[in-house]
C-alpha positions as CSV (number, residue, x, y, z in Angstrom):
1,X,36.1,-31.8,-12.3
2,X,34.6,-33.3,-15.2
3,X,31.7,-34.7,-13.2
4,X,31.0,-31.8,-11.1
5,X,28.7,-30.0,-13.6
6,X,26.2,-32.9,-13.5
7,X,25.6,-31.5,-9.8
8,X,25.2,-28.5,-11.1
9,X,23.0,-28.9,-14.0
10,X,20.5,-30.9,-11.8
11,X,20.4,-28.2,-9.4
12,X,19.8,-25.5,-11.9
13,X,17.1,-27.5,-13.4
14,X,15.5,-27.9,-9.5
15,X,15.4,-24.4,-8.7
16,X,15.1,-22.9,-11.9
17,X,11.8,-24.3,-12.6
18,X,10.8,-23.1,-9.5
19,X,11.6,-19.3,-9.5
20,X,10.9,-16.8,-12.1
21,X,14.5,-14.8,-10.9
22,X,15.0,-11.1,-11.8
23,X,18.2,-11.9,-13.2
24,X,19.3,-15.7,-13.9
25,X,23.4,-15.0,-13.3
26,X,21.8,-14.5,-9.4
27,X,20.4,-18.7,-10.1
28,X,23.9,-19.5,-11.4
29,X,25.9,-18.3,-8.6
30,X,23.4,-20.0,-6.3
31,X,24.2,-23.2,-7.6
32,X,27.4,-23.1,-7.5
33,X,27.6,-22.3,-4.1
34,X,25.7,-25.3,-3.4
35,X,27.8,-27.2,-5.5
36,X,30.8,-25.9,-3.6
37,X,29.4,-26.5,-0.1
38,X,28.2,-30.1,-0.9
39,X,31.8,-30.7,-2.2
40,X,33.7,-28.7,-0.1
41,X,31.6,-29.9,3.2
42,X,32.4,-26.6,4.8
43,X,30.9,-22.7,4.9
44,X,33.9,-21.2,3.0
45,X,33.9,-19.3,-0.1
46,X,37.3,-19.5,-0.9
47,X,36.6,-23.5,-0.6
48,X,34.1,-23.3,-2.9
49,X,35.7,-21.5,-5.8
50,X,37.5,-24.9,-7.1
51,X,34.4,-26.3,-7.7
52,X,32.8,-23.6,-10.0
53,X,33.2,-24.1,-13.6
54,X,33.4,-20.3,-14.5
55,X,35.5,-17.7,-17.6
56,X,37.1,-16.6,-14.1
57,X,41.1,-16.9,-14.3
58,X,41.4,-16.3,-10.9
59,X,40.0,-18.1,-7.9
60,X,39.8,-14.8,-6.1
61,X,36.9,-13.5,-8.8
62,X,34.6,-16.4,-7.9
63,X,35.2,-15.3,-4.4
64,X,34.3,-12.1,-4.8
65,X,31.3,-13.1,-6.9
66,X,30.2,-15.2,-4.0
67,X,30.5,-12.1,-2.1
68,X,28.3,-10.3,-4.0
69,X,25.7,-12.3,-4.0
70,X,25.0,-12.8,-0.1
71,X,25.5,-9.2,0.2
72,X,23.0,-8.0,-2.4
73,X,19.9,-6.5,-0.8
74,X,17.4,-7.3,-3.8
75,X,17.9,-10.9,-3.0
76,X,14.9,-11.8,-0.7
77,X,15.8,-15.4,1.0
78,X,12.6,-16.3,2.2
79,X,10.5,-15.7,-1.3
80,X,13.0,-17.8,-3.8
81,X,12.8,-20.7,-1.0
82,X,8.9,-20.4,-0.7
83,X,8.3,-22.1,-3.9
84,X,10.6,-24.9,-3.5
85,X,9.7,-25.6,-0.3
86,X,5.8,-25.3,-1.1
87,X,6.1,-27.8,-3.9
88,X,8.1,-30.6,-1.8
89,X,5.1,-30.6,0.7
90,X,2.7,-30.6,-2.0
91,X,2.1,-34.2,-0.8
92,X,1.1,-33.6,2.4
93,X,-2.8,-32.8,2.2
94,X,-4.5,-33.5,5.2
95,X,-1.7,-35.8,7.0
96,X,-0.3,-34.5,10.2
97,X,2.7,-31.8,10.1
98,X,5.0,-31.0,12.8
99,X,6.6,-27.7,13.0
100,X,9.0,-26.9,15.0
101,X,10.3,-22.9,16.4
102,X,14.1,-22.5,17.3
103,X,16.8,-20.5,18.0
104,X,20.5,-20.7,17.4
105,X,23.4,-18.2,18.6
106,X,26.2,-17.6,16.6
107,X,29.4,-15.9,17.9
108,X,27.3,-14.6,21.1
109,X,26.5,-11.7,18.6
110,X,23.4,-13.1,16.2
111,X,20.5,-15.1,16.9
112,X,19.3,-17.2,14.2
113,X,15.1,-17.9,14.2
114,X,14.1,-20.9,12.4
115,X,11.1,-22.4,11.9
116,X,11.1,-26.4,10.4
117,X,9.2,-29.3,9.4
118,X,9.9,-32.3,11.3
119,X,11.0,-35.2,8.9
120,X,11.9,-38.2,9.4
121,X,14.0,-37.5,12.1
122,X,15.8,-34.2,11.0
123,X,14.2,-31.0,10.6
124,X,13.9,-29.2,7.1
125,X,14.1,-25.3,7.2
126,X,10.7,-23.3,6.5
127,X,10.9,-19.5,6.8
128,X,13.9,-18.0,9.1
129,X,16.0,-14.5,9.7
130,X,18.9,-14.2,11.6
131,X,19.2,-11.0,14.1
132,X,21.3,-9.0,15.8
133,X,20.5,-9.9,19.6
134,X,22.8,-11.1,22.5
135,X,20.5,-13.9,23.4
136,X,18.6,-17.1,22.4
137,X,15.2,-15.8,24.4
138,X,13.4,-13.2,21.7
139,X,10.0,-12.0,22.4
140,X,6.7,-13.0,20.6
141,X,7.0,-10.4,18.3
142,X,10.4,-11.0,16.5
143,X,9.0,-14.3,15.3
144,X,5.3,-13.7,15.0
145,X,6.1,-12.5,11.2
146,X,7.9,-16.2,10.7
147,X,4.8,-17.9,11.4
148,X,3.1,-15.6,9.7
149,X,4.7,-16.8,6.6
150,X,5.1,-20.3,7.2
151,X,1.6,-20.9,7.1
152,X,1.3,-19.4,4.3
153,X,3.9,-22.4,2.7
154,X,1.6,-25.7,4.2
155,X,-1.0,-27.6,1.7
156,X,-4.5,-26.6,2.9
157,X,-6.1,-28.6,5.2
158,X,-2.9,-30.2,6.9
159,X,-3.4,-30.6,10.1
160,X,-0.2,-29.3,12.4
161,X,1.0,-29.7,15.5
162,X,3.3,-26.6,16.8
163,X,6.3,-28.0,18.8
164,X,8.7,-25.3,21.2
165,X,11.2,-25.5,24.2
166,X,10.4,-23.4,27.0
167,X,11.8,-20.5,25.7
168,X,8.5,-19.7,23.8
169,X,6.0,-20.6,26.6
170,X,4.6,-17.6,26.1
171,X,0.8,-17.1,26.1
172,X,0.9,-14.3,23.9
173,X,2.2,-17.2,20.7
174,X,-0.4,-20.0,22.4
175,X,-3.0,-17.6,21.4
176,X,-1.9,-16.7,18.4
177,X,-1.2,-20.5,17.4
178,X,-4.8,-21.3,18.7
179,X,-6.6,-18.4,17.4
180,X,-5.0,-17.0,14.3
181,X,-3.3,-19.8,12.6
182,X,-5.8,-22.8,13.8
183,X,-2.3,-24.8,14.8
184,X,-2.3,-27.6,17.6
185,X,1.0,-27.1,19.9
186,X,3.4,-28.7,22.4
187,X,5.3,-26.7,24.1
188,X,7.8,-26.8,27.4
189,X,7.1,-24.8,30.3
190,X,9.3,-23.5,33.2
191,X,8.6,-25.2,36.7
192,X,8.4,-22.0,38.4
193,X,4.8,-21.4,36.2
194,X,1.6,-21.3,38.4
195,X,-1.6,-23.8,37.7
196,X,-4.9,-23.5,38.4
197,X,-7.3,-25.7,38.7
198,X,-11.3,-24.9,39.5
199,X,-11.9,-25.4,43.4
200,X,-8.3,-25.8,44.6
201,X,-5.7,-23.4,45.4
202,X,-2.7,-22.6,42.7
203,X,0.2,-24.0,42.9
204,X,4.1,-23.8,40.6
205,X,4.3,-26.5,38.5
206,X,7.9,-27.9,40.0
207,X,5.6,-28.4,43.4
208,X,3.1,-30.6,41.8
209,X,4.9,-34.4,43.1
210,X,6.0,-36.7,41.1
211,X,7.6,-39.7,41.5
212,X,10.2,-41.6,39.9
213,X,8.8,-43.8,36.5
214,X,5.5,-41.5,37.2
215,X,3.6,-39.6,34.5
216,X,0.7,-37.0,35.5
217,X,-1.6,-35.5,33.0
218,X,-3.5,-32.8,34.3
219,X,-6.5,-31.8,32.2
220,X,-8.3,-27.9,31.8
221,X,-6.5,-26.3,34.1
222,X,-4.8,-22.4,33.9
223,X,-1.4,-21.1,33.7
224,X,0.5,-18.4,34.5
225,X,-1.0,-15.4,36.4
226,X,-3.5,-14.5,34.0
227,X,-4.9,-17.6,33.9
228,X,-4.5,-18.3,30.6
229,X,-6.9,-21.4,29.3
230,X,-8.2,-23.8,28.9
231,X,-4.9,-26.0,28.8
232,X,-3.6,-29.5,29.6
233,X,-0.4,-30.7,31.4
234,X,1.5,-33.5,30.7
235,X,4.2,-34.0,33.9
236,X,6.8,-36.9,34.0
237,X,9.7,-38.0,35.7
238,X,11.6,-40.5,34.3
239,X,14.1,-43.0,35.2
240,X,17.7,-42.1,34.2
241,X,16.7,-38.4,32.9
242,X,17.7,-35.6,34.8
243,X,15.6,-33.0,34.5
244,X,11.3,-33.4,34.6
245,X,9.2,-33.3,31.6
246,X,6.9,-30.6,31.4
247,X,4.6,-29.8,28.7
248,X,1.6,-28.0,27.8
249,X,-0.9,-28.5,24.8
250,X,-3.9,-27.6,23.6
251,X,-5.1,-31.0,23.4
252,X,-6.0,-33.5,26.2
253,X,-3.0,-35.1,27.0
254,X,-1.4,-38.2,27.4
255,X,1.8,-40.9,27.1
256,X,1.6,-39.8,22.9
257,X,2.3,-36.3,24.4
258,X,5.8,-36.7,25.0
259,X,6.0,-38.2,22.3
260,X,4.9,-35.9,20.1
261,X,7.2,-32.9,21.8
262,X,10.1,-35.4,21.6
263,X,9.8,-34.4,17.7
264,X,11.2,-30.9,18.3
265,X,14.8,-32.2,19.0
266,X,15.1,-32.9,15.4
267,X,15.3,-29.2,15.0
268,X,18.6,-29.2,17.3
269,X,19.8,-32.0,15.2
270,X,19.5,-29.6,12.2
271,X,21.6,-26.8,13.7
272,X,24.3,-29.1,14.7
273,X,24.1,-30.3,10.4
274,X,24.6,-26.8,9.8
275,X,27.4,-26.0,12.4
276,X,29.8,-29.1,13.8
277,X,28.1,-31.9,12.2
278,X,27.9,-30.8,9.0
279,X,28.3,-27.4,7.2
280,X,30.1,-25.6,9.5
281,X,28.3,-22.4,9.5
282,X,30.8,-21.3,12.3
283,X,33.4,-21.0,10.1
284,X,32.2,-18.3,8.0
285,X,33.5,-14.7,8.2
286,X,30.4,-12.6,7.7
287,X,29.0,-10.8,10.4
288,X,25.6,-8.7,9.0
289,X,22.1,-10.5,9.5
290,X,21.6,-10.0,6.2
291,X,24.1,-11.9,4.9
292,X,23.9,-14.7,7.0
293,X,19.9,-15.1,6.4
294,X,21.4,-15.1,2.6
295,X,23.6,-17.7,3.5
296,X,21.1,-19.7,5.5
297,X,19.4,-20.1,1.9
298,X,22.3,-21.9,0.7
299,X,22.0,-24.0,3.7
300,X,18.4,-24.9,3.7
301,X,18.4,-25.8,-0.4
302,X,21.3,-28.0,0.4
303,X,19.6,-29.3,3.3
304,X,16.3,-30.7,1.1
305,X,18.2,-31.4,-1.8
306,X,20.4,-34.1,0.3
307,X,17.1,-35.1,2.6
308,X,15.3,-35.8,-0.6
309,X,17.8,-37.8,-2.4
310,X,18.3,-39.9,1.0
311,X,14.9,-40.4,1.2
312,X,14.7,-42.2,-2.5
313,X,18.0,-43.6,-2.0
314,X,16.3,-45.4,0.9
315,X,13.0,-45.9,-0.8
316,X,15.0,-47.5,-3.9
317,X,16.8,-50.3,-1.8
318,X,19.7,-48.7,-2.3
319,X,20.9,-47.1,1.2
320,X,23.8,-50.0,1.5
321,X,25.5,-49.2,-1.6
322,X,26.8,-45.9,0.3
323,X,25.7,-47.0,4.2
324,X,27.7,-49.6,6.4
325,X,24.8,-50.1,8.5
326,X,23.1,-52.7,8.5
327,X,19.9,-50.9,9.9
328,X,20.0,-47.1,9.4
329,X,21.8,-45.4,11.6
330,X,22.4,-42.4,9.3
331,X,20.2,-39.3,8.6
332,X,18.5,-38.9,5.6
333,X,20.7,-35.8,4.9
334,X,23.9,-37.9,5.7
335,X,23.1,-40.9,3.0
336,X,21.8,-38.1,0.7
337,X,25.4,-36.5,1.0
338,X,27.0,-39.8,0.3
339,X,25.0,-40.8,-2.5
340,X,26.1,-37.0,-4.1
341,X,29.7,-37.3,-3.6
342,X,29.7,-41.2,-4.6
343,X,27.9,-40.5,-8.2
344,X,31.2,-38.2,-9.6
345,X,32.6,-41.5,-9.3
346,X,30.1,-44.2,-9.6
347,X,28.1,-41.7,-12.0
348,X,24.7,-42.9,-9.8
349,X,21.6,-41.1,-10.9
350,X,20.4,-38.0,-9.1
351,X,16.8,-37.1,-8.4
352,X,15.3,-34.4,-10.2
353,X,12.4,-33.0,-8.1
354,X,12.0,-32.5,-4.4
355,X,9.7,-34.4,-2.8
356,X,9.2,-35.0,1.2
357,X,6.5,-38.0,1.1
358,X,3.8,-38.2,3.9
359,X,3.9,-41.4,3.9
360,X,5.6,-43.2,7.2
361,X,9.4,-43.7,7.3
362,X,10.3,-47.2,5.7
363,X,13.4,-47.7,7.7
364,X,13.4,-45.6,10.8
365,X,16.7,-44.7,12.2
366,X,18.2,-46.2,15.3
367,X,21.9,-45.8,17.0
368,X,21.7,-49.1,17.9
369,X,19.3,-52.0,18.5
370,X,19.8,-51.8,22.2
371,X,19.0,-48.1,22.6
372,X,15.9,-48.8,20.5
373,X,14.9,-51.6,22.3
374,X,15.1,-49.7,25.9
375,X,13.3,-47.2,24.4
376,X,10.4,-49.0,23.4
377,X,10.2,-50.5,26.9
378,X,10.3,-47.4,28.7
379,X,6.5,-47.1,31.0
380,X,5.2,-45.3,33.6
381,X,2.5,-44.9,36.0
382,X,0.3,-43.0,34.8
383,X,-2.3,-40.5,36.9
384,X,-4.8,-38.6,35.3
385,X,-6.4,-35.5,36.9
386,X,-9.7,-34.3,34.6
387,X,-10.9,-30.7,36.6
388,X,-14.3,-28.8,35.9
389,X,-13.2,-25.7,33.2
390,X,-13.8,-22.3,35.0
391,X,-17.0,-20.2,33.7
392,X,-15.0,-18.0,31.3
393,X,-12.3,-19.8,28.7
394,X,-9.7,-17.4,27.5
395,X,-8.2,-20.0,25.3
């Protein structure tokens, strides 16, 4: 126990010089909940409780304090994260960004909208809400506020590139990306889209052949039925996948296309952290949106704090005094986490700001040198199809 408050008074200094917060006991219960879940490992208050250094006699006041706290409606998640998260990208100028949009269902009951930054091969929470809604598909405009915000969160001038599953291939956000928010974007379509292209007839994406080892980049062309454009394709089959790779973009497309969407699964990576993998977000008993977006803050703190103390950990040499690996084949977040738990008993130092560096990863991770390698090897035939843009460009 003795150790514990050096977690805590780190943390306290991070965000507290961050936030000006209406009332500092709500920054003191935050950090212990941190505290807790980076000890504990799991979403559960009464797990956290041994972990707070309190006056409380009882384990079930700290509970209840906890309590409190995610249920208290003058706490606004997304404006104490924005200035965290604002300064840790200070960094980032004019480098390339990747932002990715999910979804996440818990107990059939809530959907959980997220948008990230793609690092380093995770992705690190930007703005979110949780809803109640039956279904991972939500329209345009339950998430149109989200982006809304996040832009408002990026250095000026960074250039980003907008990454989505085929959920959101939906014209209405392509526009809005394009037009509004000046973003570049990747996103997934469904095969059962129509194309067109100027002088030949239309035609569903999943009809367009392709074959095995063969990628097809079509170039201003028009989807959907309201011909929505100018857009580019980029079509692949590949050898040992299952299903075809289909994505639009803004851009001209090519091989760096896929890519570049390939990025976006680092945002599933970061909802299996906070469920199965990691925090166990699962676990937790609370069933109001509200409290659940309050919780997600806990999450998403804890998420950069660990990311960023990986990230020097790495940067310092010192990755193999807590990973067995002898390349990385842990997350950032992962040898973050181990770093933590090591110093109570090592008494390592722990970082003090949080920083996510533009600069390219120094030690990539890899599962293992074979996978890497096959990777790396992968080709394809490539066919590129440039078409004449119709008179009038909706895009």
């Amino acid at each position: 126990m003795k150790n514990t408050p050096n977690l805590y008074d780190t943390l306290f200094q991070i965000l507290g010089q961050h936030v000006h917060w209406l009332d500092i006991r709500h920054l003191h219960t935050l950090t212990w909940m941190i505290v807790g879940l980076i000890k504990s490992k799991t979403i559960s208050l009464p797990e956290w409780a041994p972990f707070v250094d309190s006056r409380a006699n009882y384990a079930q006041s700290t509970v209840r304090r906890f309590s409190r706290w995610l249920r208290n409606e003058k706490i606004k998640t997304n404006e104490l994260y924005a200035p965290v998260i604002r300064d840790a990208l200070a960094e980032w100028g004019e480098h390339t960004l990747y932002i990715a949009l999910d979804t996440s269902m818990l107990w059939n009951e809530f959907c959980h909208i997220r948008v990230s930054v793609i690092y380093r091969g995770r992705a690190i929470p930007l703005v979110w809400k949780t809803i109640k809604h039956k279904s991972s598909t939500v329209a345009f405009e339950k998430y149109r506020d989200l982006l809304k915000k996040a832009v408002m969160l990026l250095p000026l001038g960074t250039n980003v590139v907008f990454l989505a599953d085929r959920g959101f291939a939906d014209t209405k956000l392509m526009q809005y990306l394009s037009k509004t928010l000046h973003w570049h974007w990747r996103i997934r379509v469904k095969s059962s889209f129509y194309t067109y292209r100027r002088n030949q007839r239309r035609c569903k994406i999943k009809n367009i052949k392709l074959k095995r080892g063969q990628a097809r980049f079509w170039h201003n062309v028009y989807i959907t039925e309201k011909k929505f454009g100018v857009v580019h394709l980029a079509l692949a089959k590949p050898i040992g996948v299952k299903e075809n790779w289909l994505i639009v973009s803004d851009q001209p497309t090519d091989i760096s296309t896929f890519d570049d969407y390939g990025l976006r699964f680092d945002i599933e990576e970061n909802f299996l952290d906070d469920k199965s993998g990691g925090f166990q977000l699962e676990s937790s008993l609370f069933r109001s949106a509200d409290a659940i977006s309050r919780l997600c803050l806990v999450l998403a703190l804890a998420t950069l704090f660990l990311v960023c103390q990986g990230t020097e950990v790495v940067v310092s040499g010192k990755r193999r005094w807590v990973d067995a690996h002898w390349f990385r084949g842990n997350s950032y977040l992962k040898i973050g986490w181990k770093w933590v738990l090591r110093a109570f008993i090592k008494g390592y130092e722990l970082i003090t700001q949080l920083v996510l560096s533009p600069l390219p990863d120094p030690e990539p991770a890899m599962a293992s040198r074979k996978q890497a390698k096959e990777r790396k090897e992968r080709t394809f035939s490539i066919q590129i199809d440039v078409y004449m843009p119709f008179e009038t460009n909706t895009l």
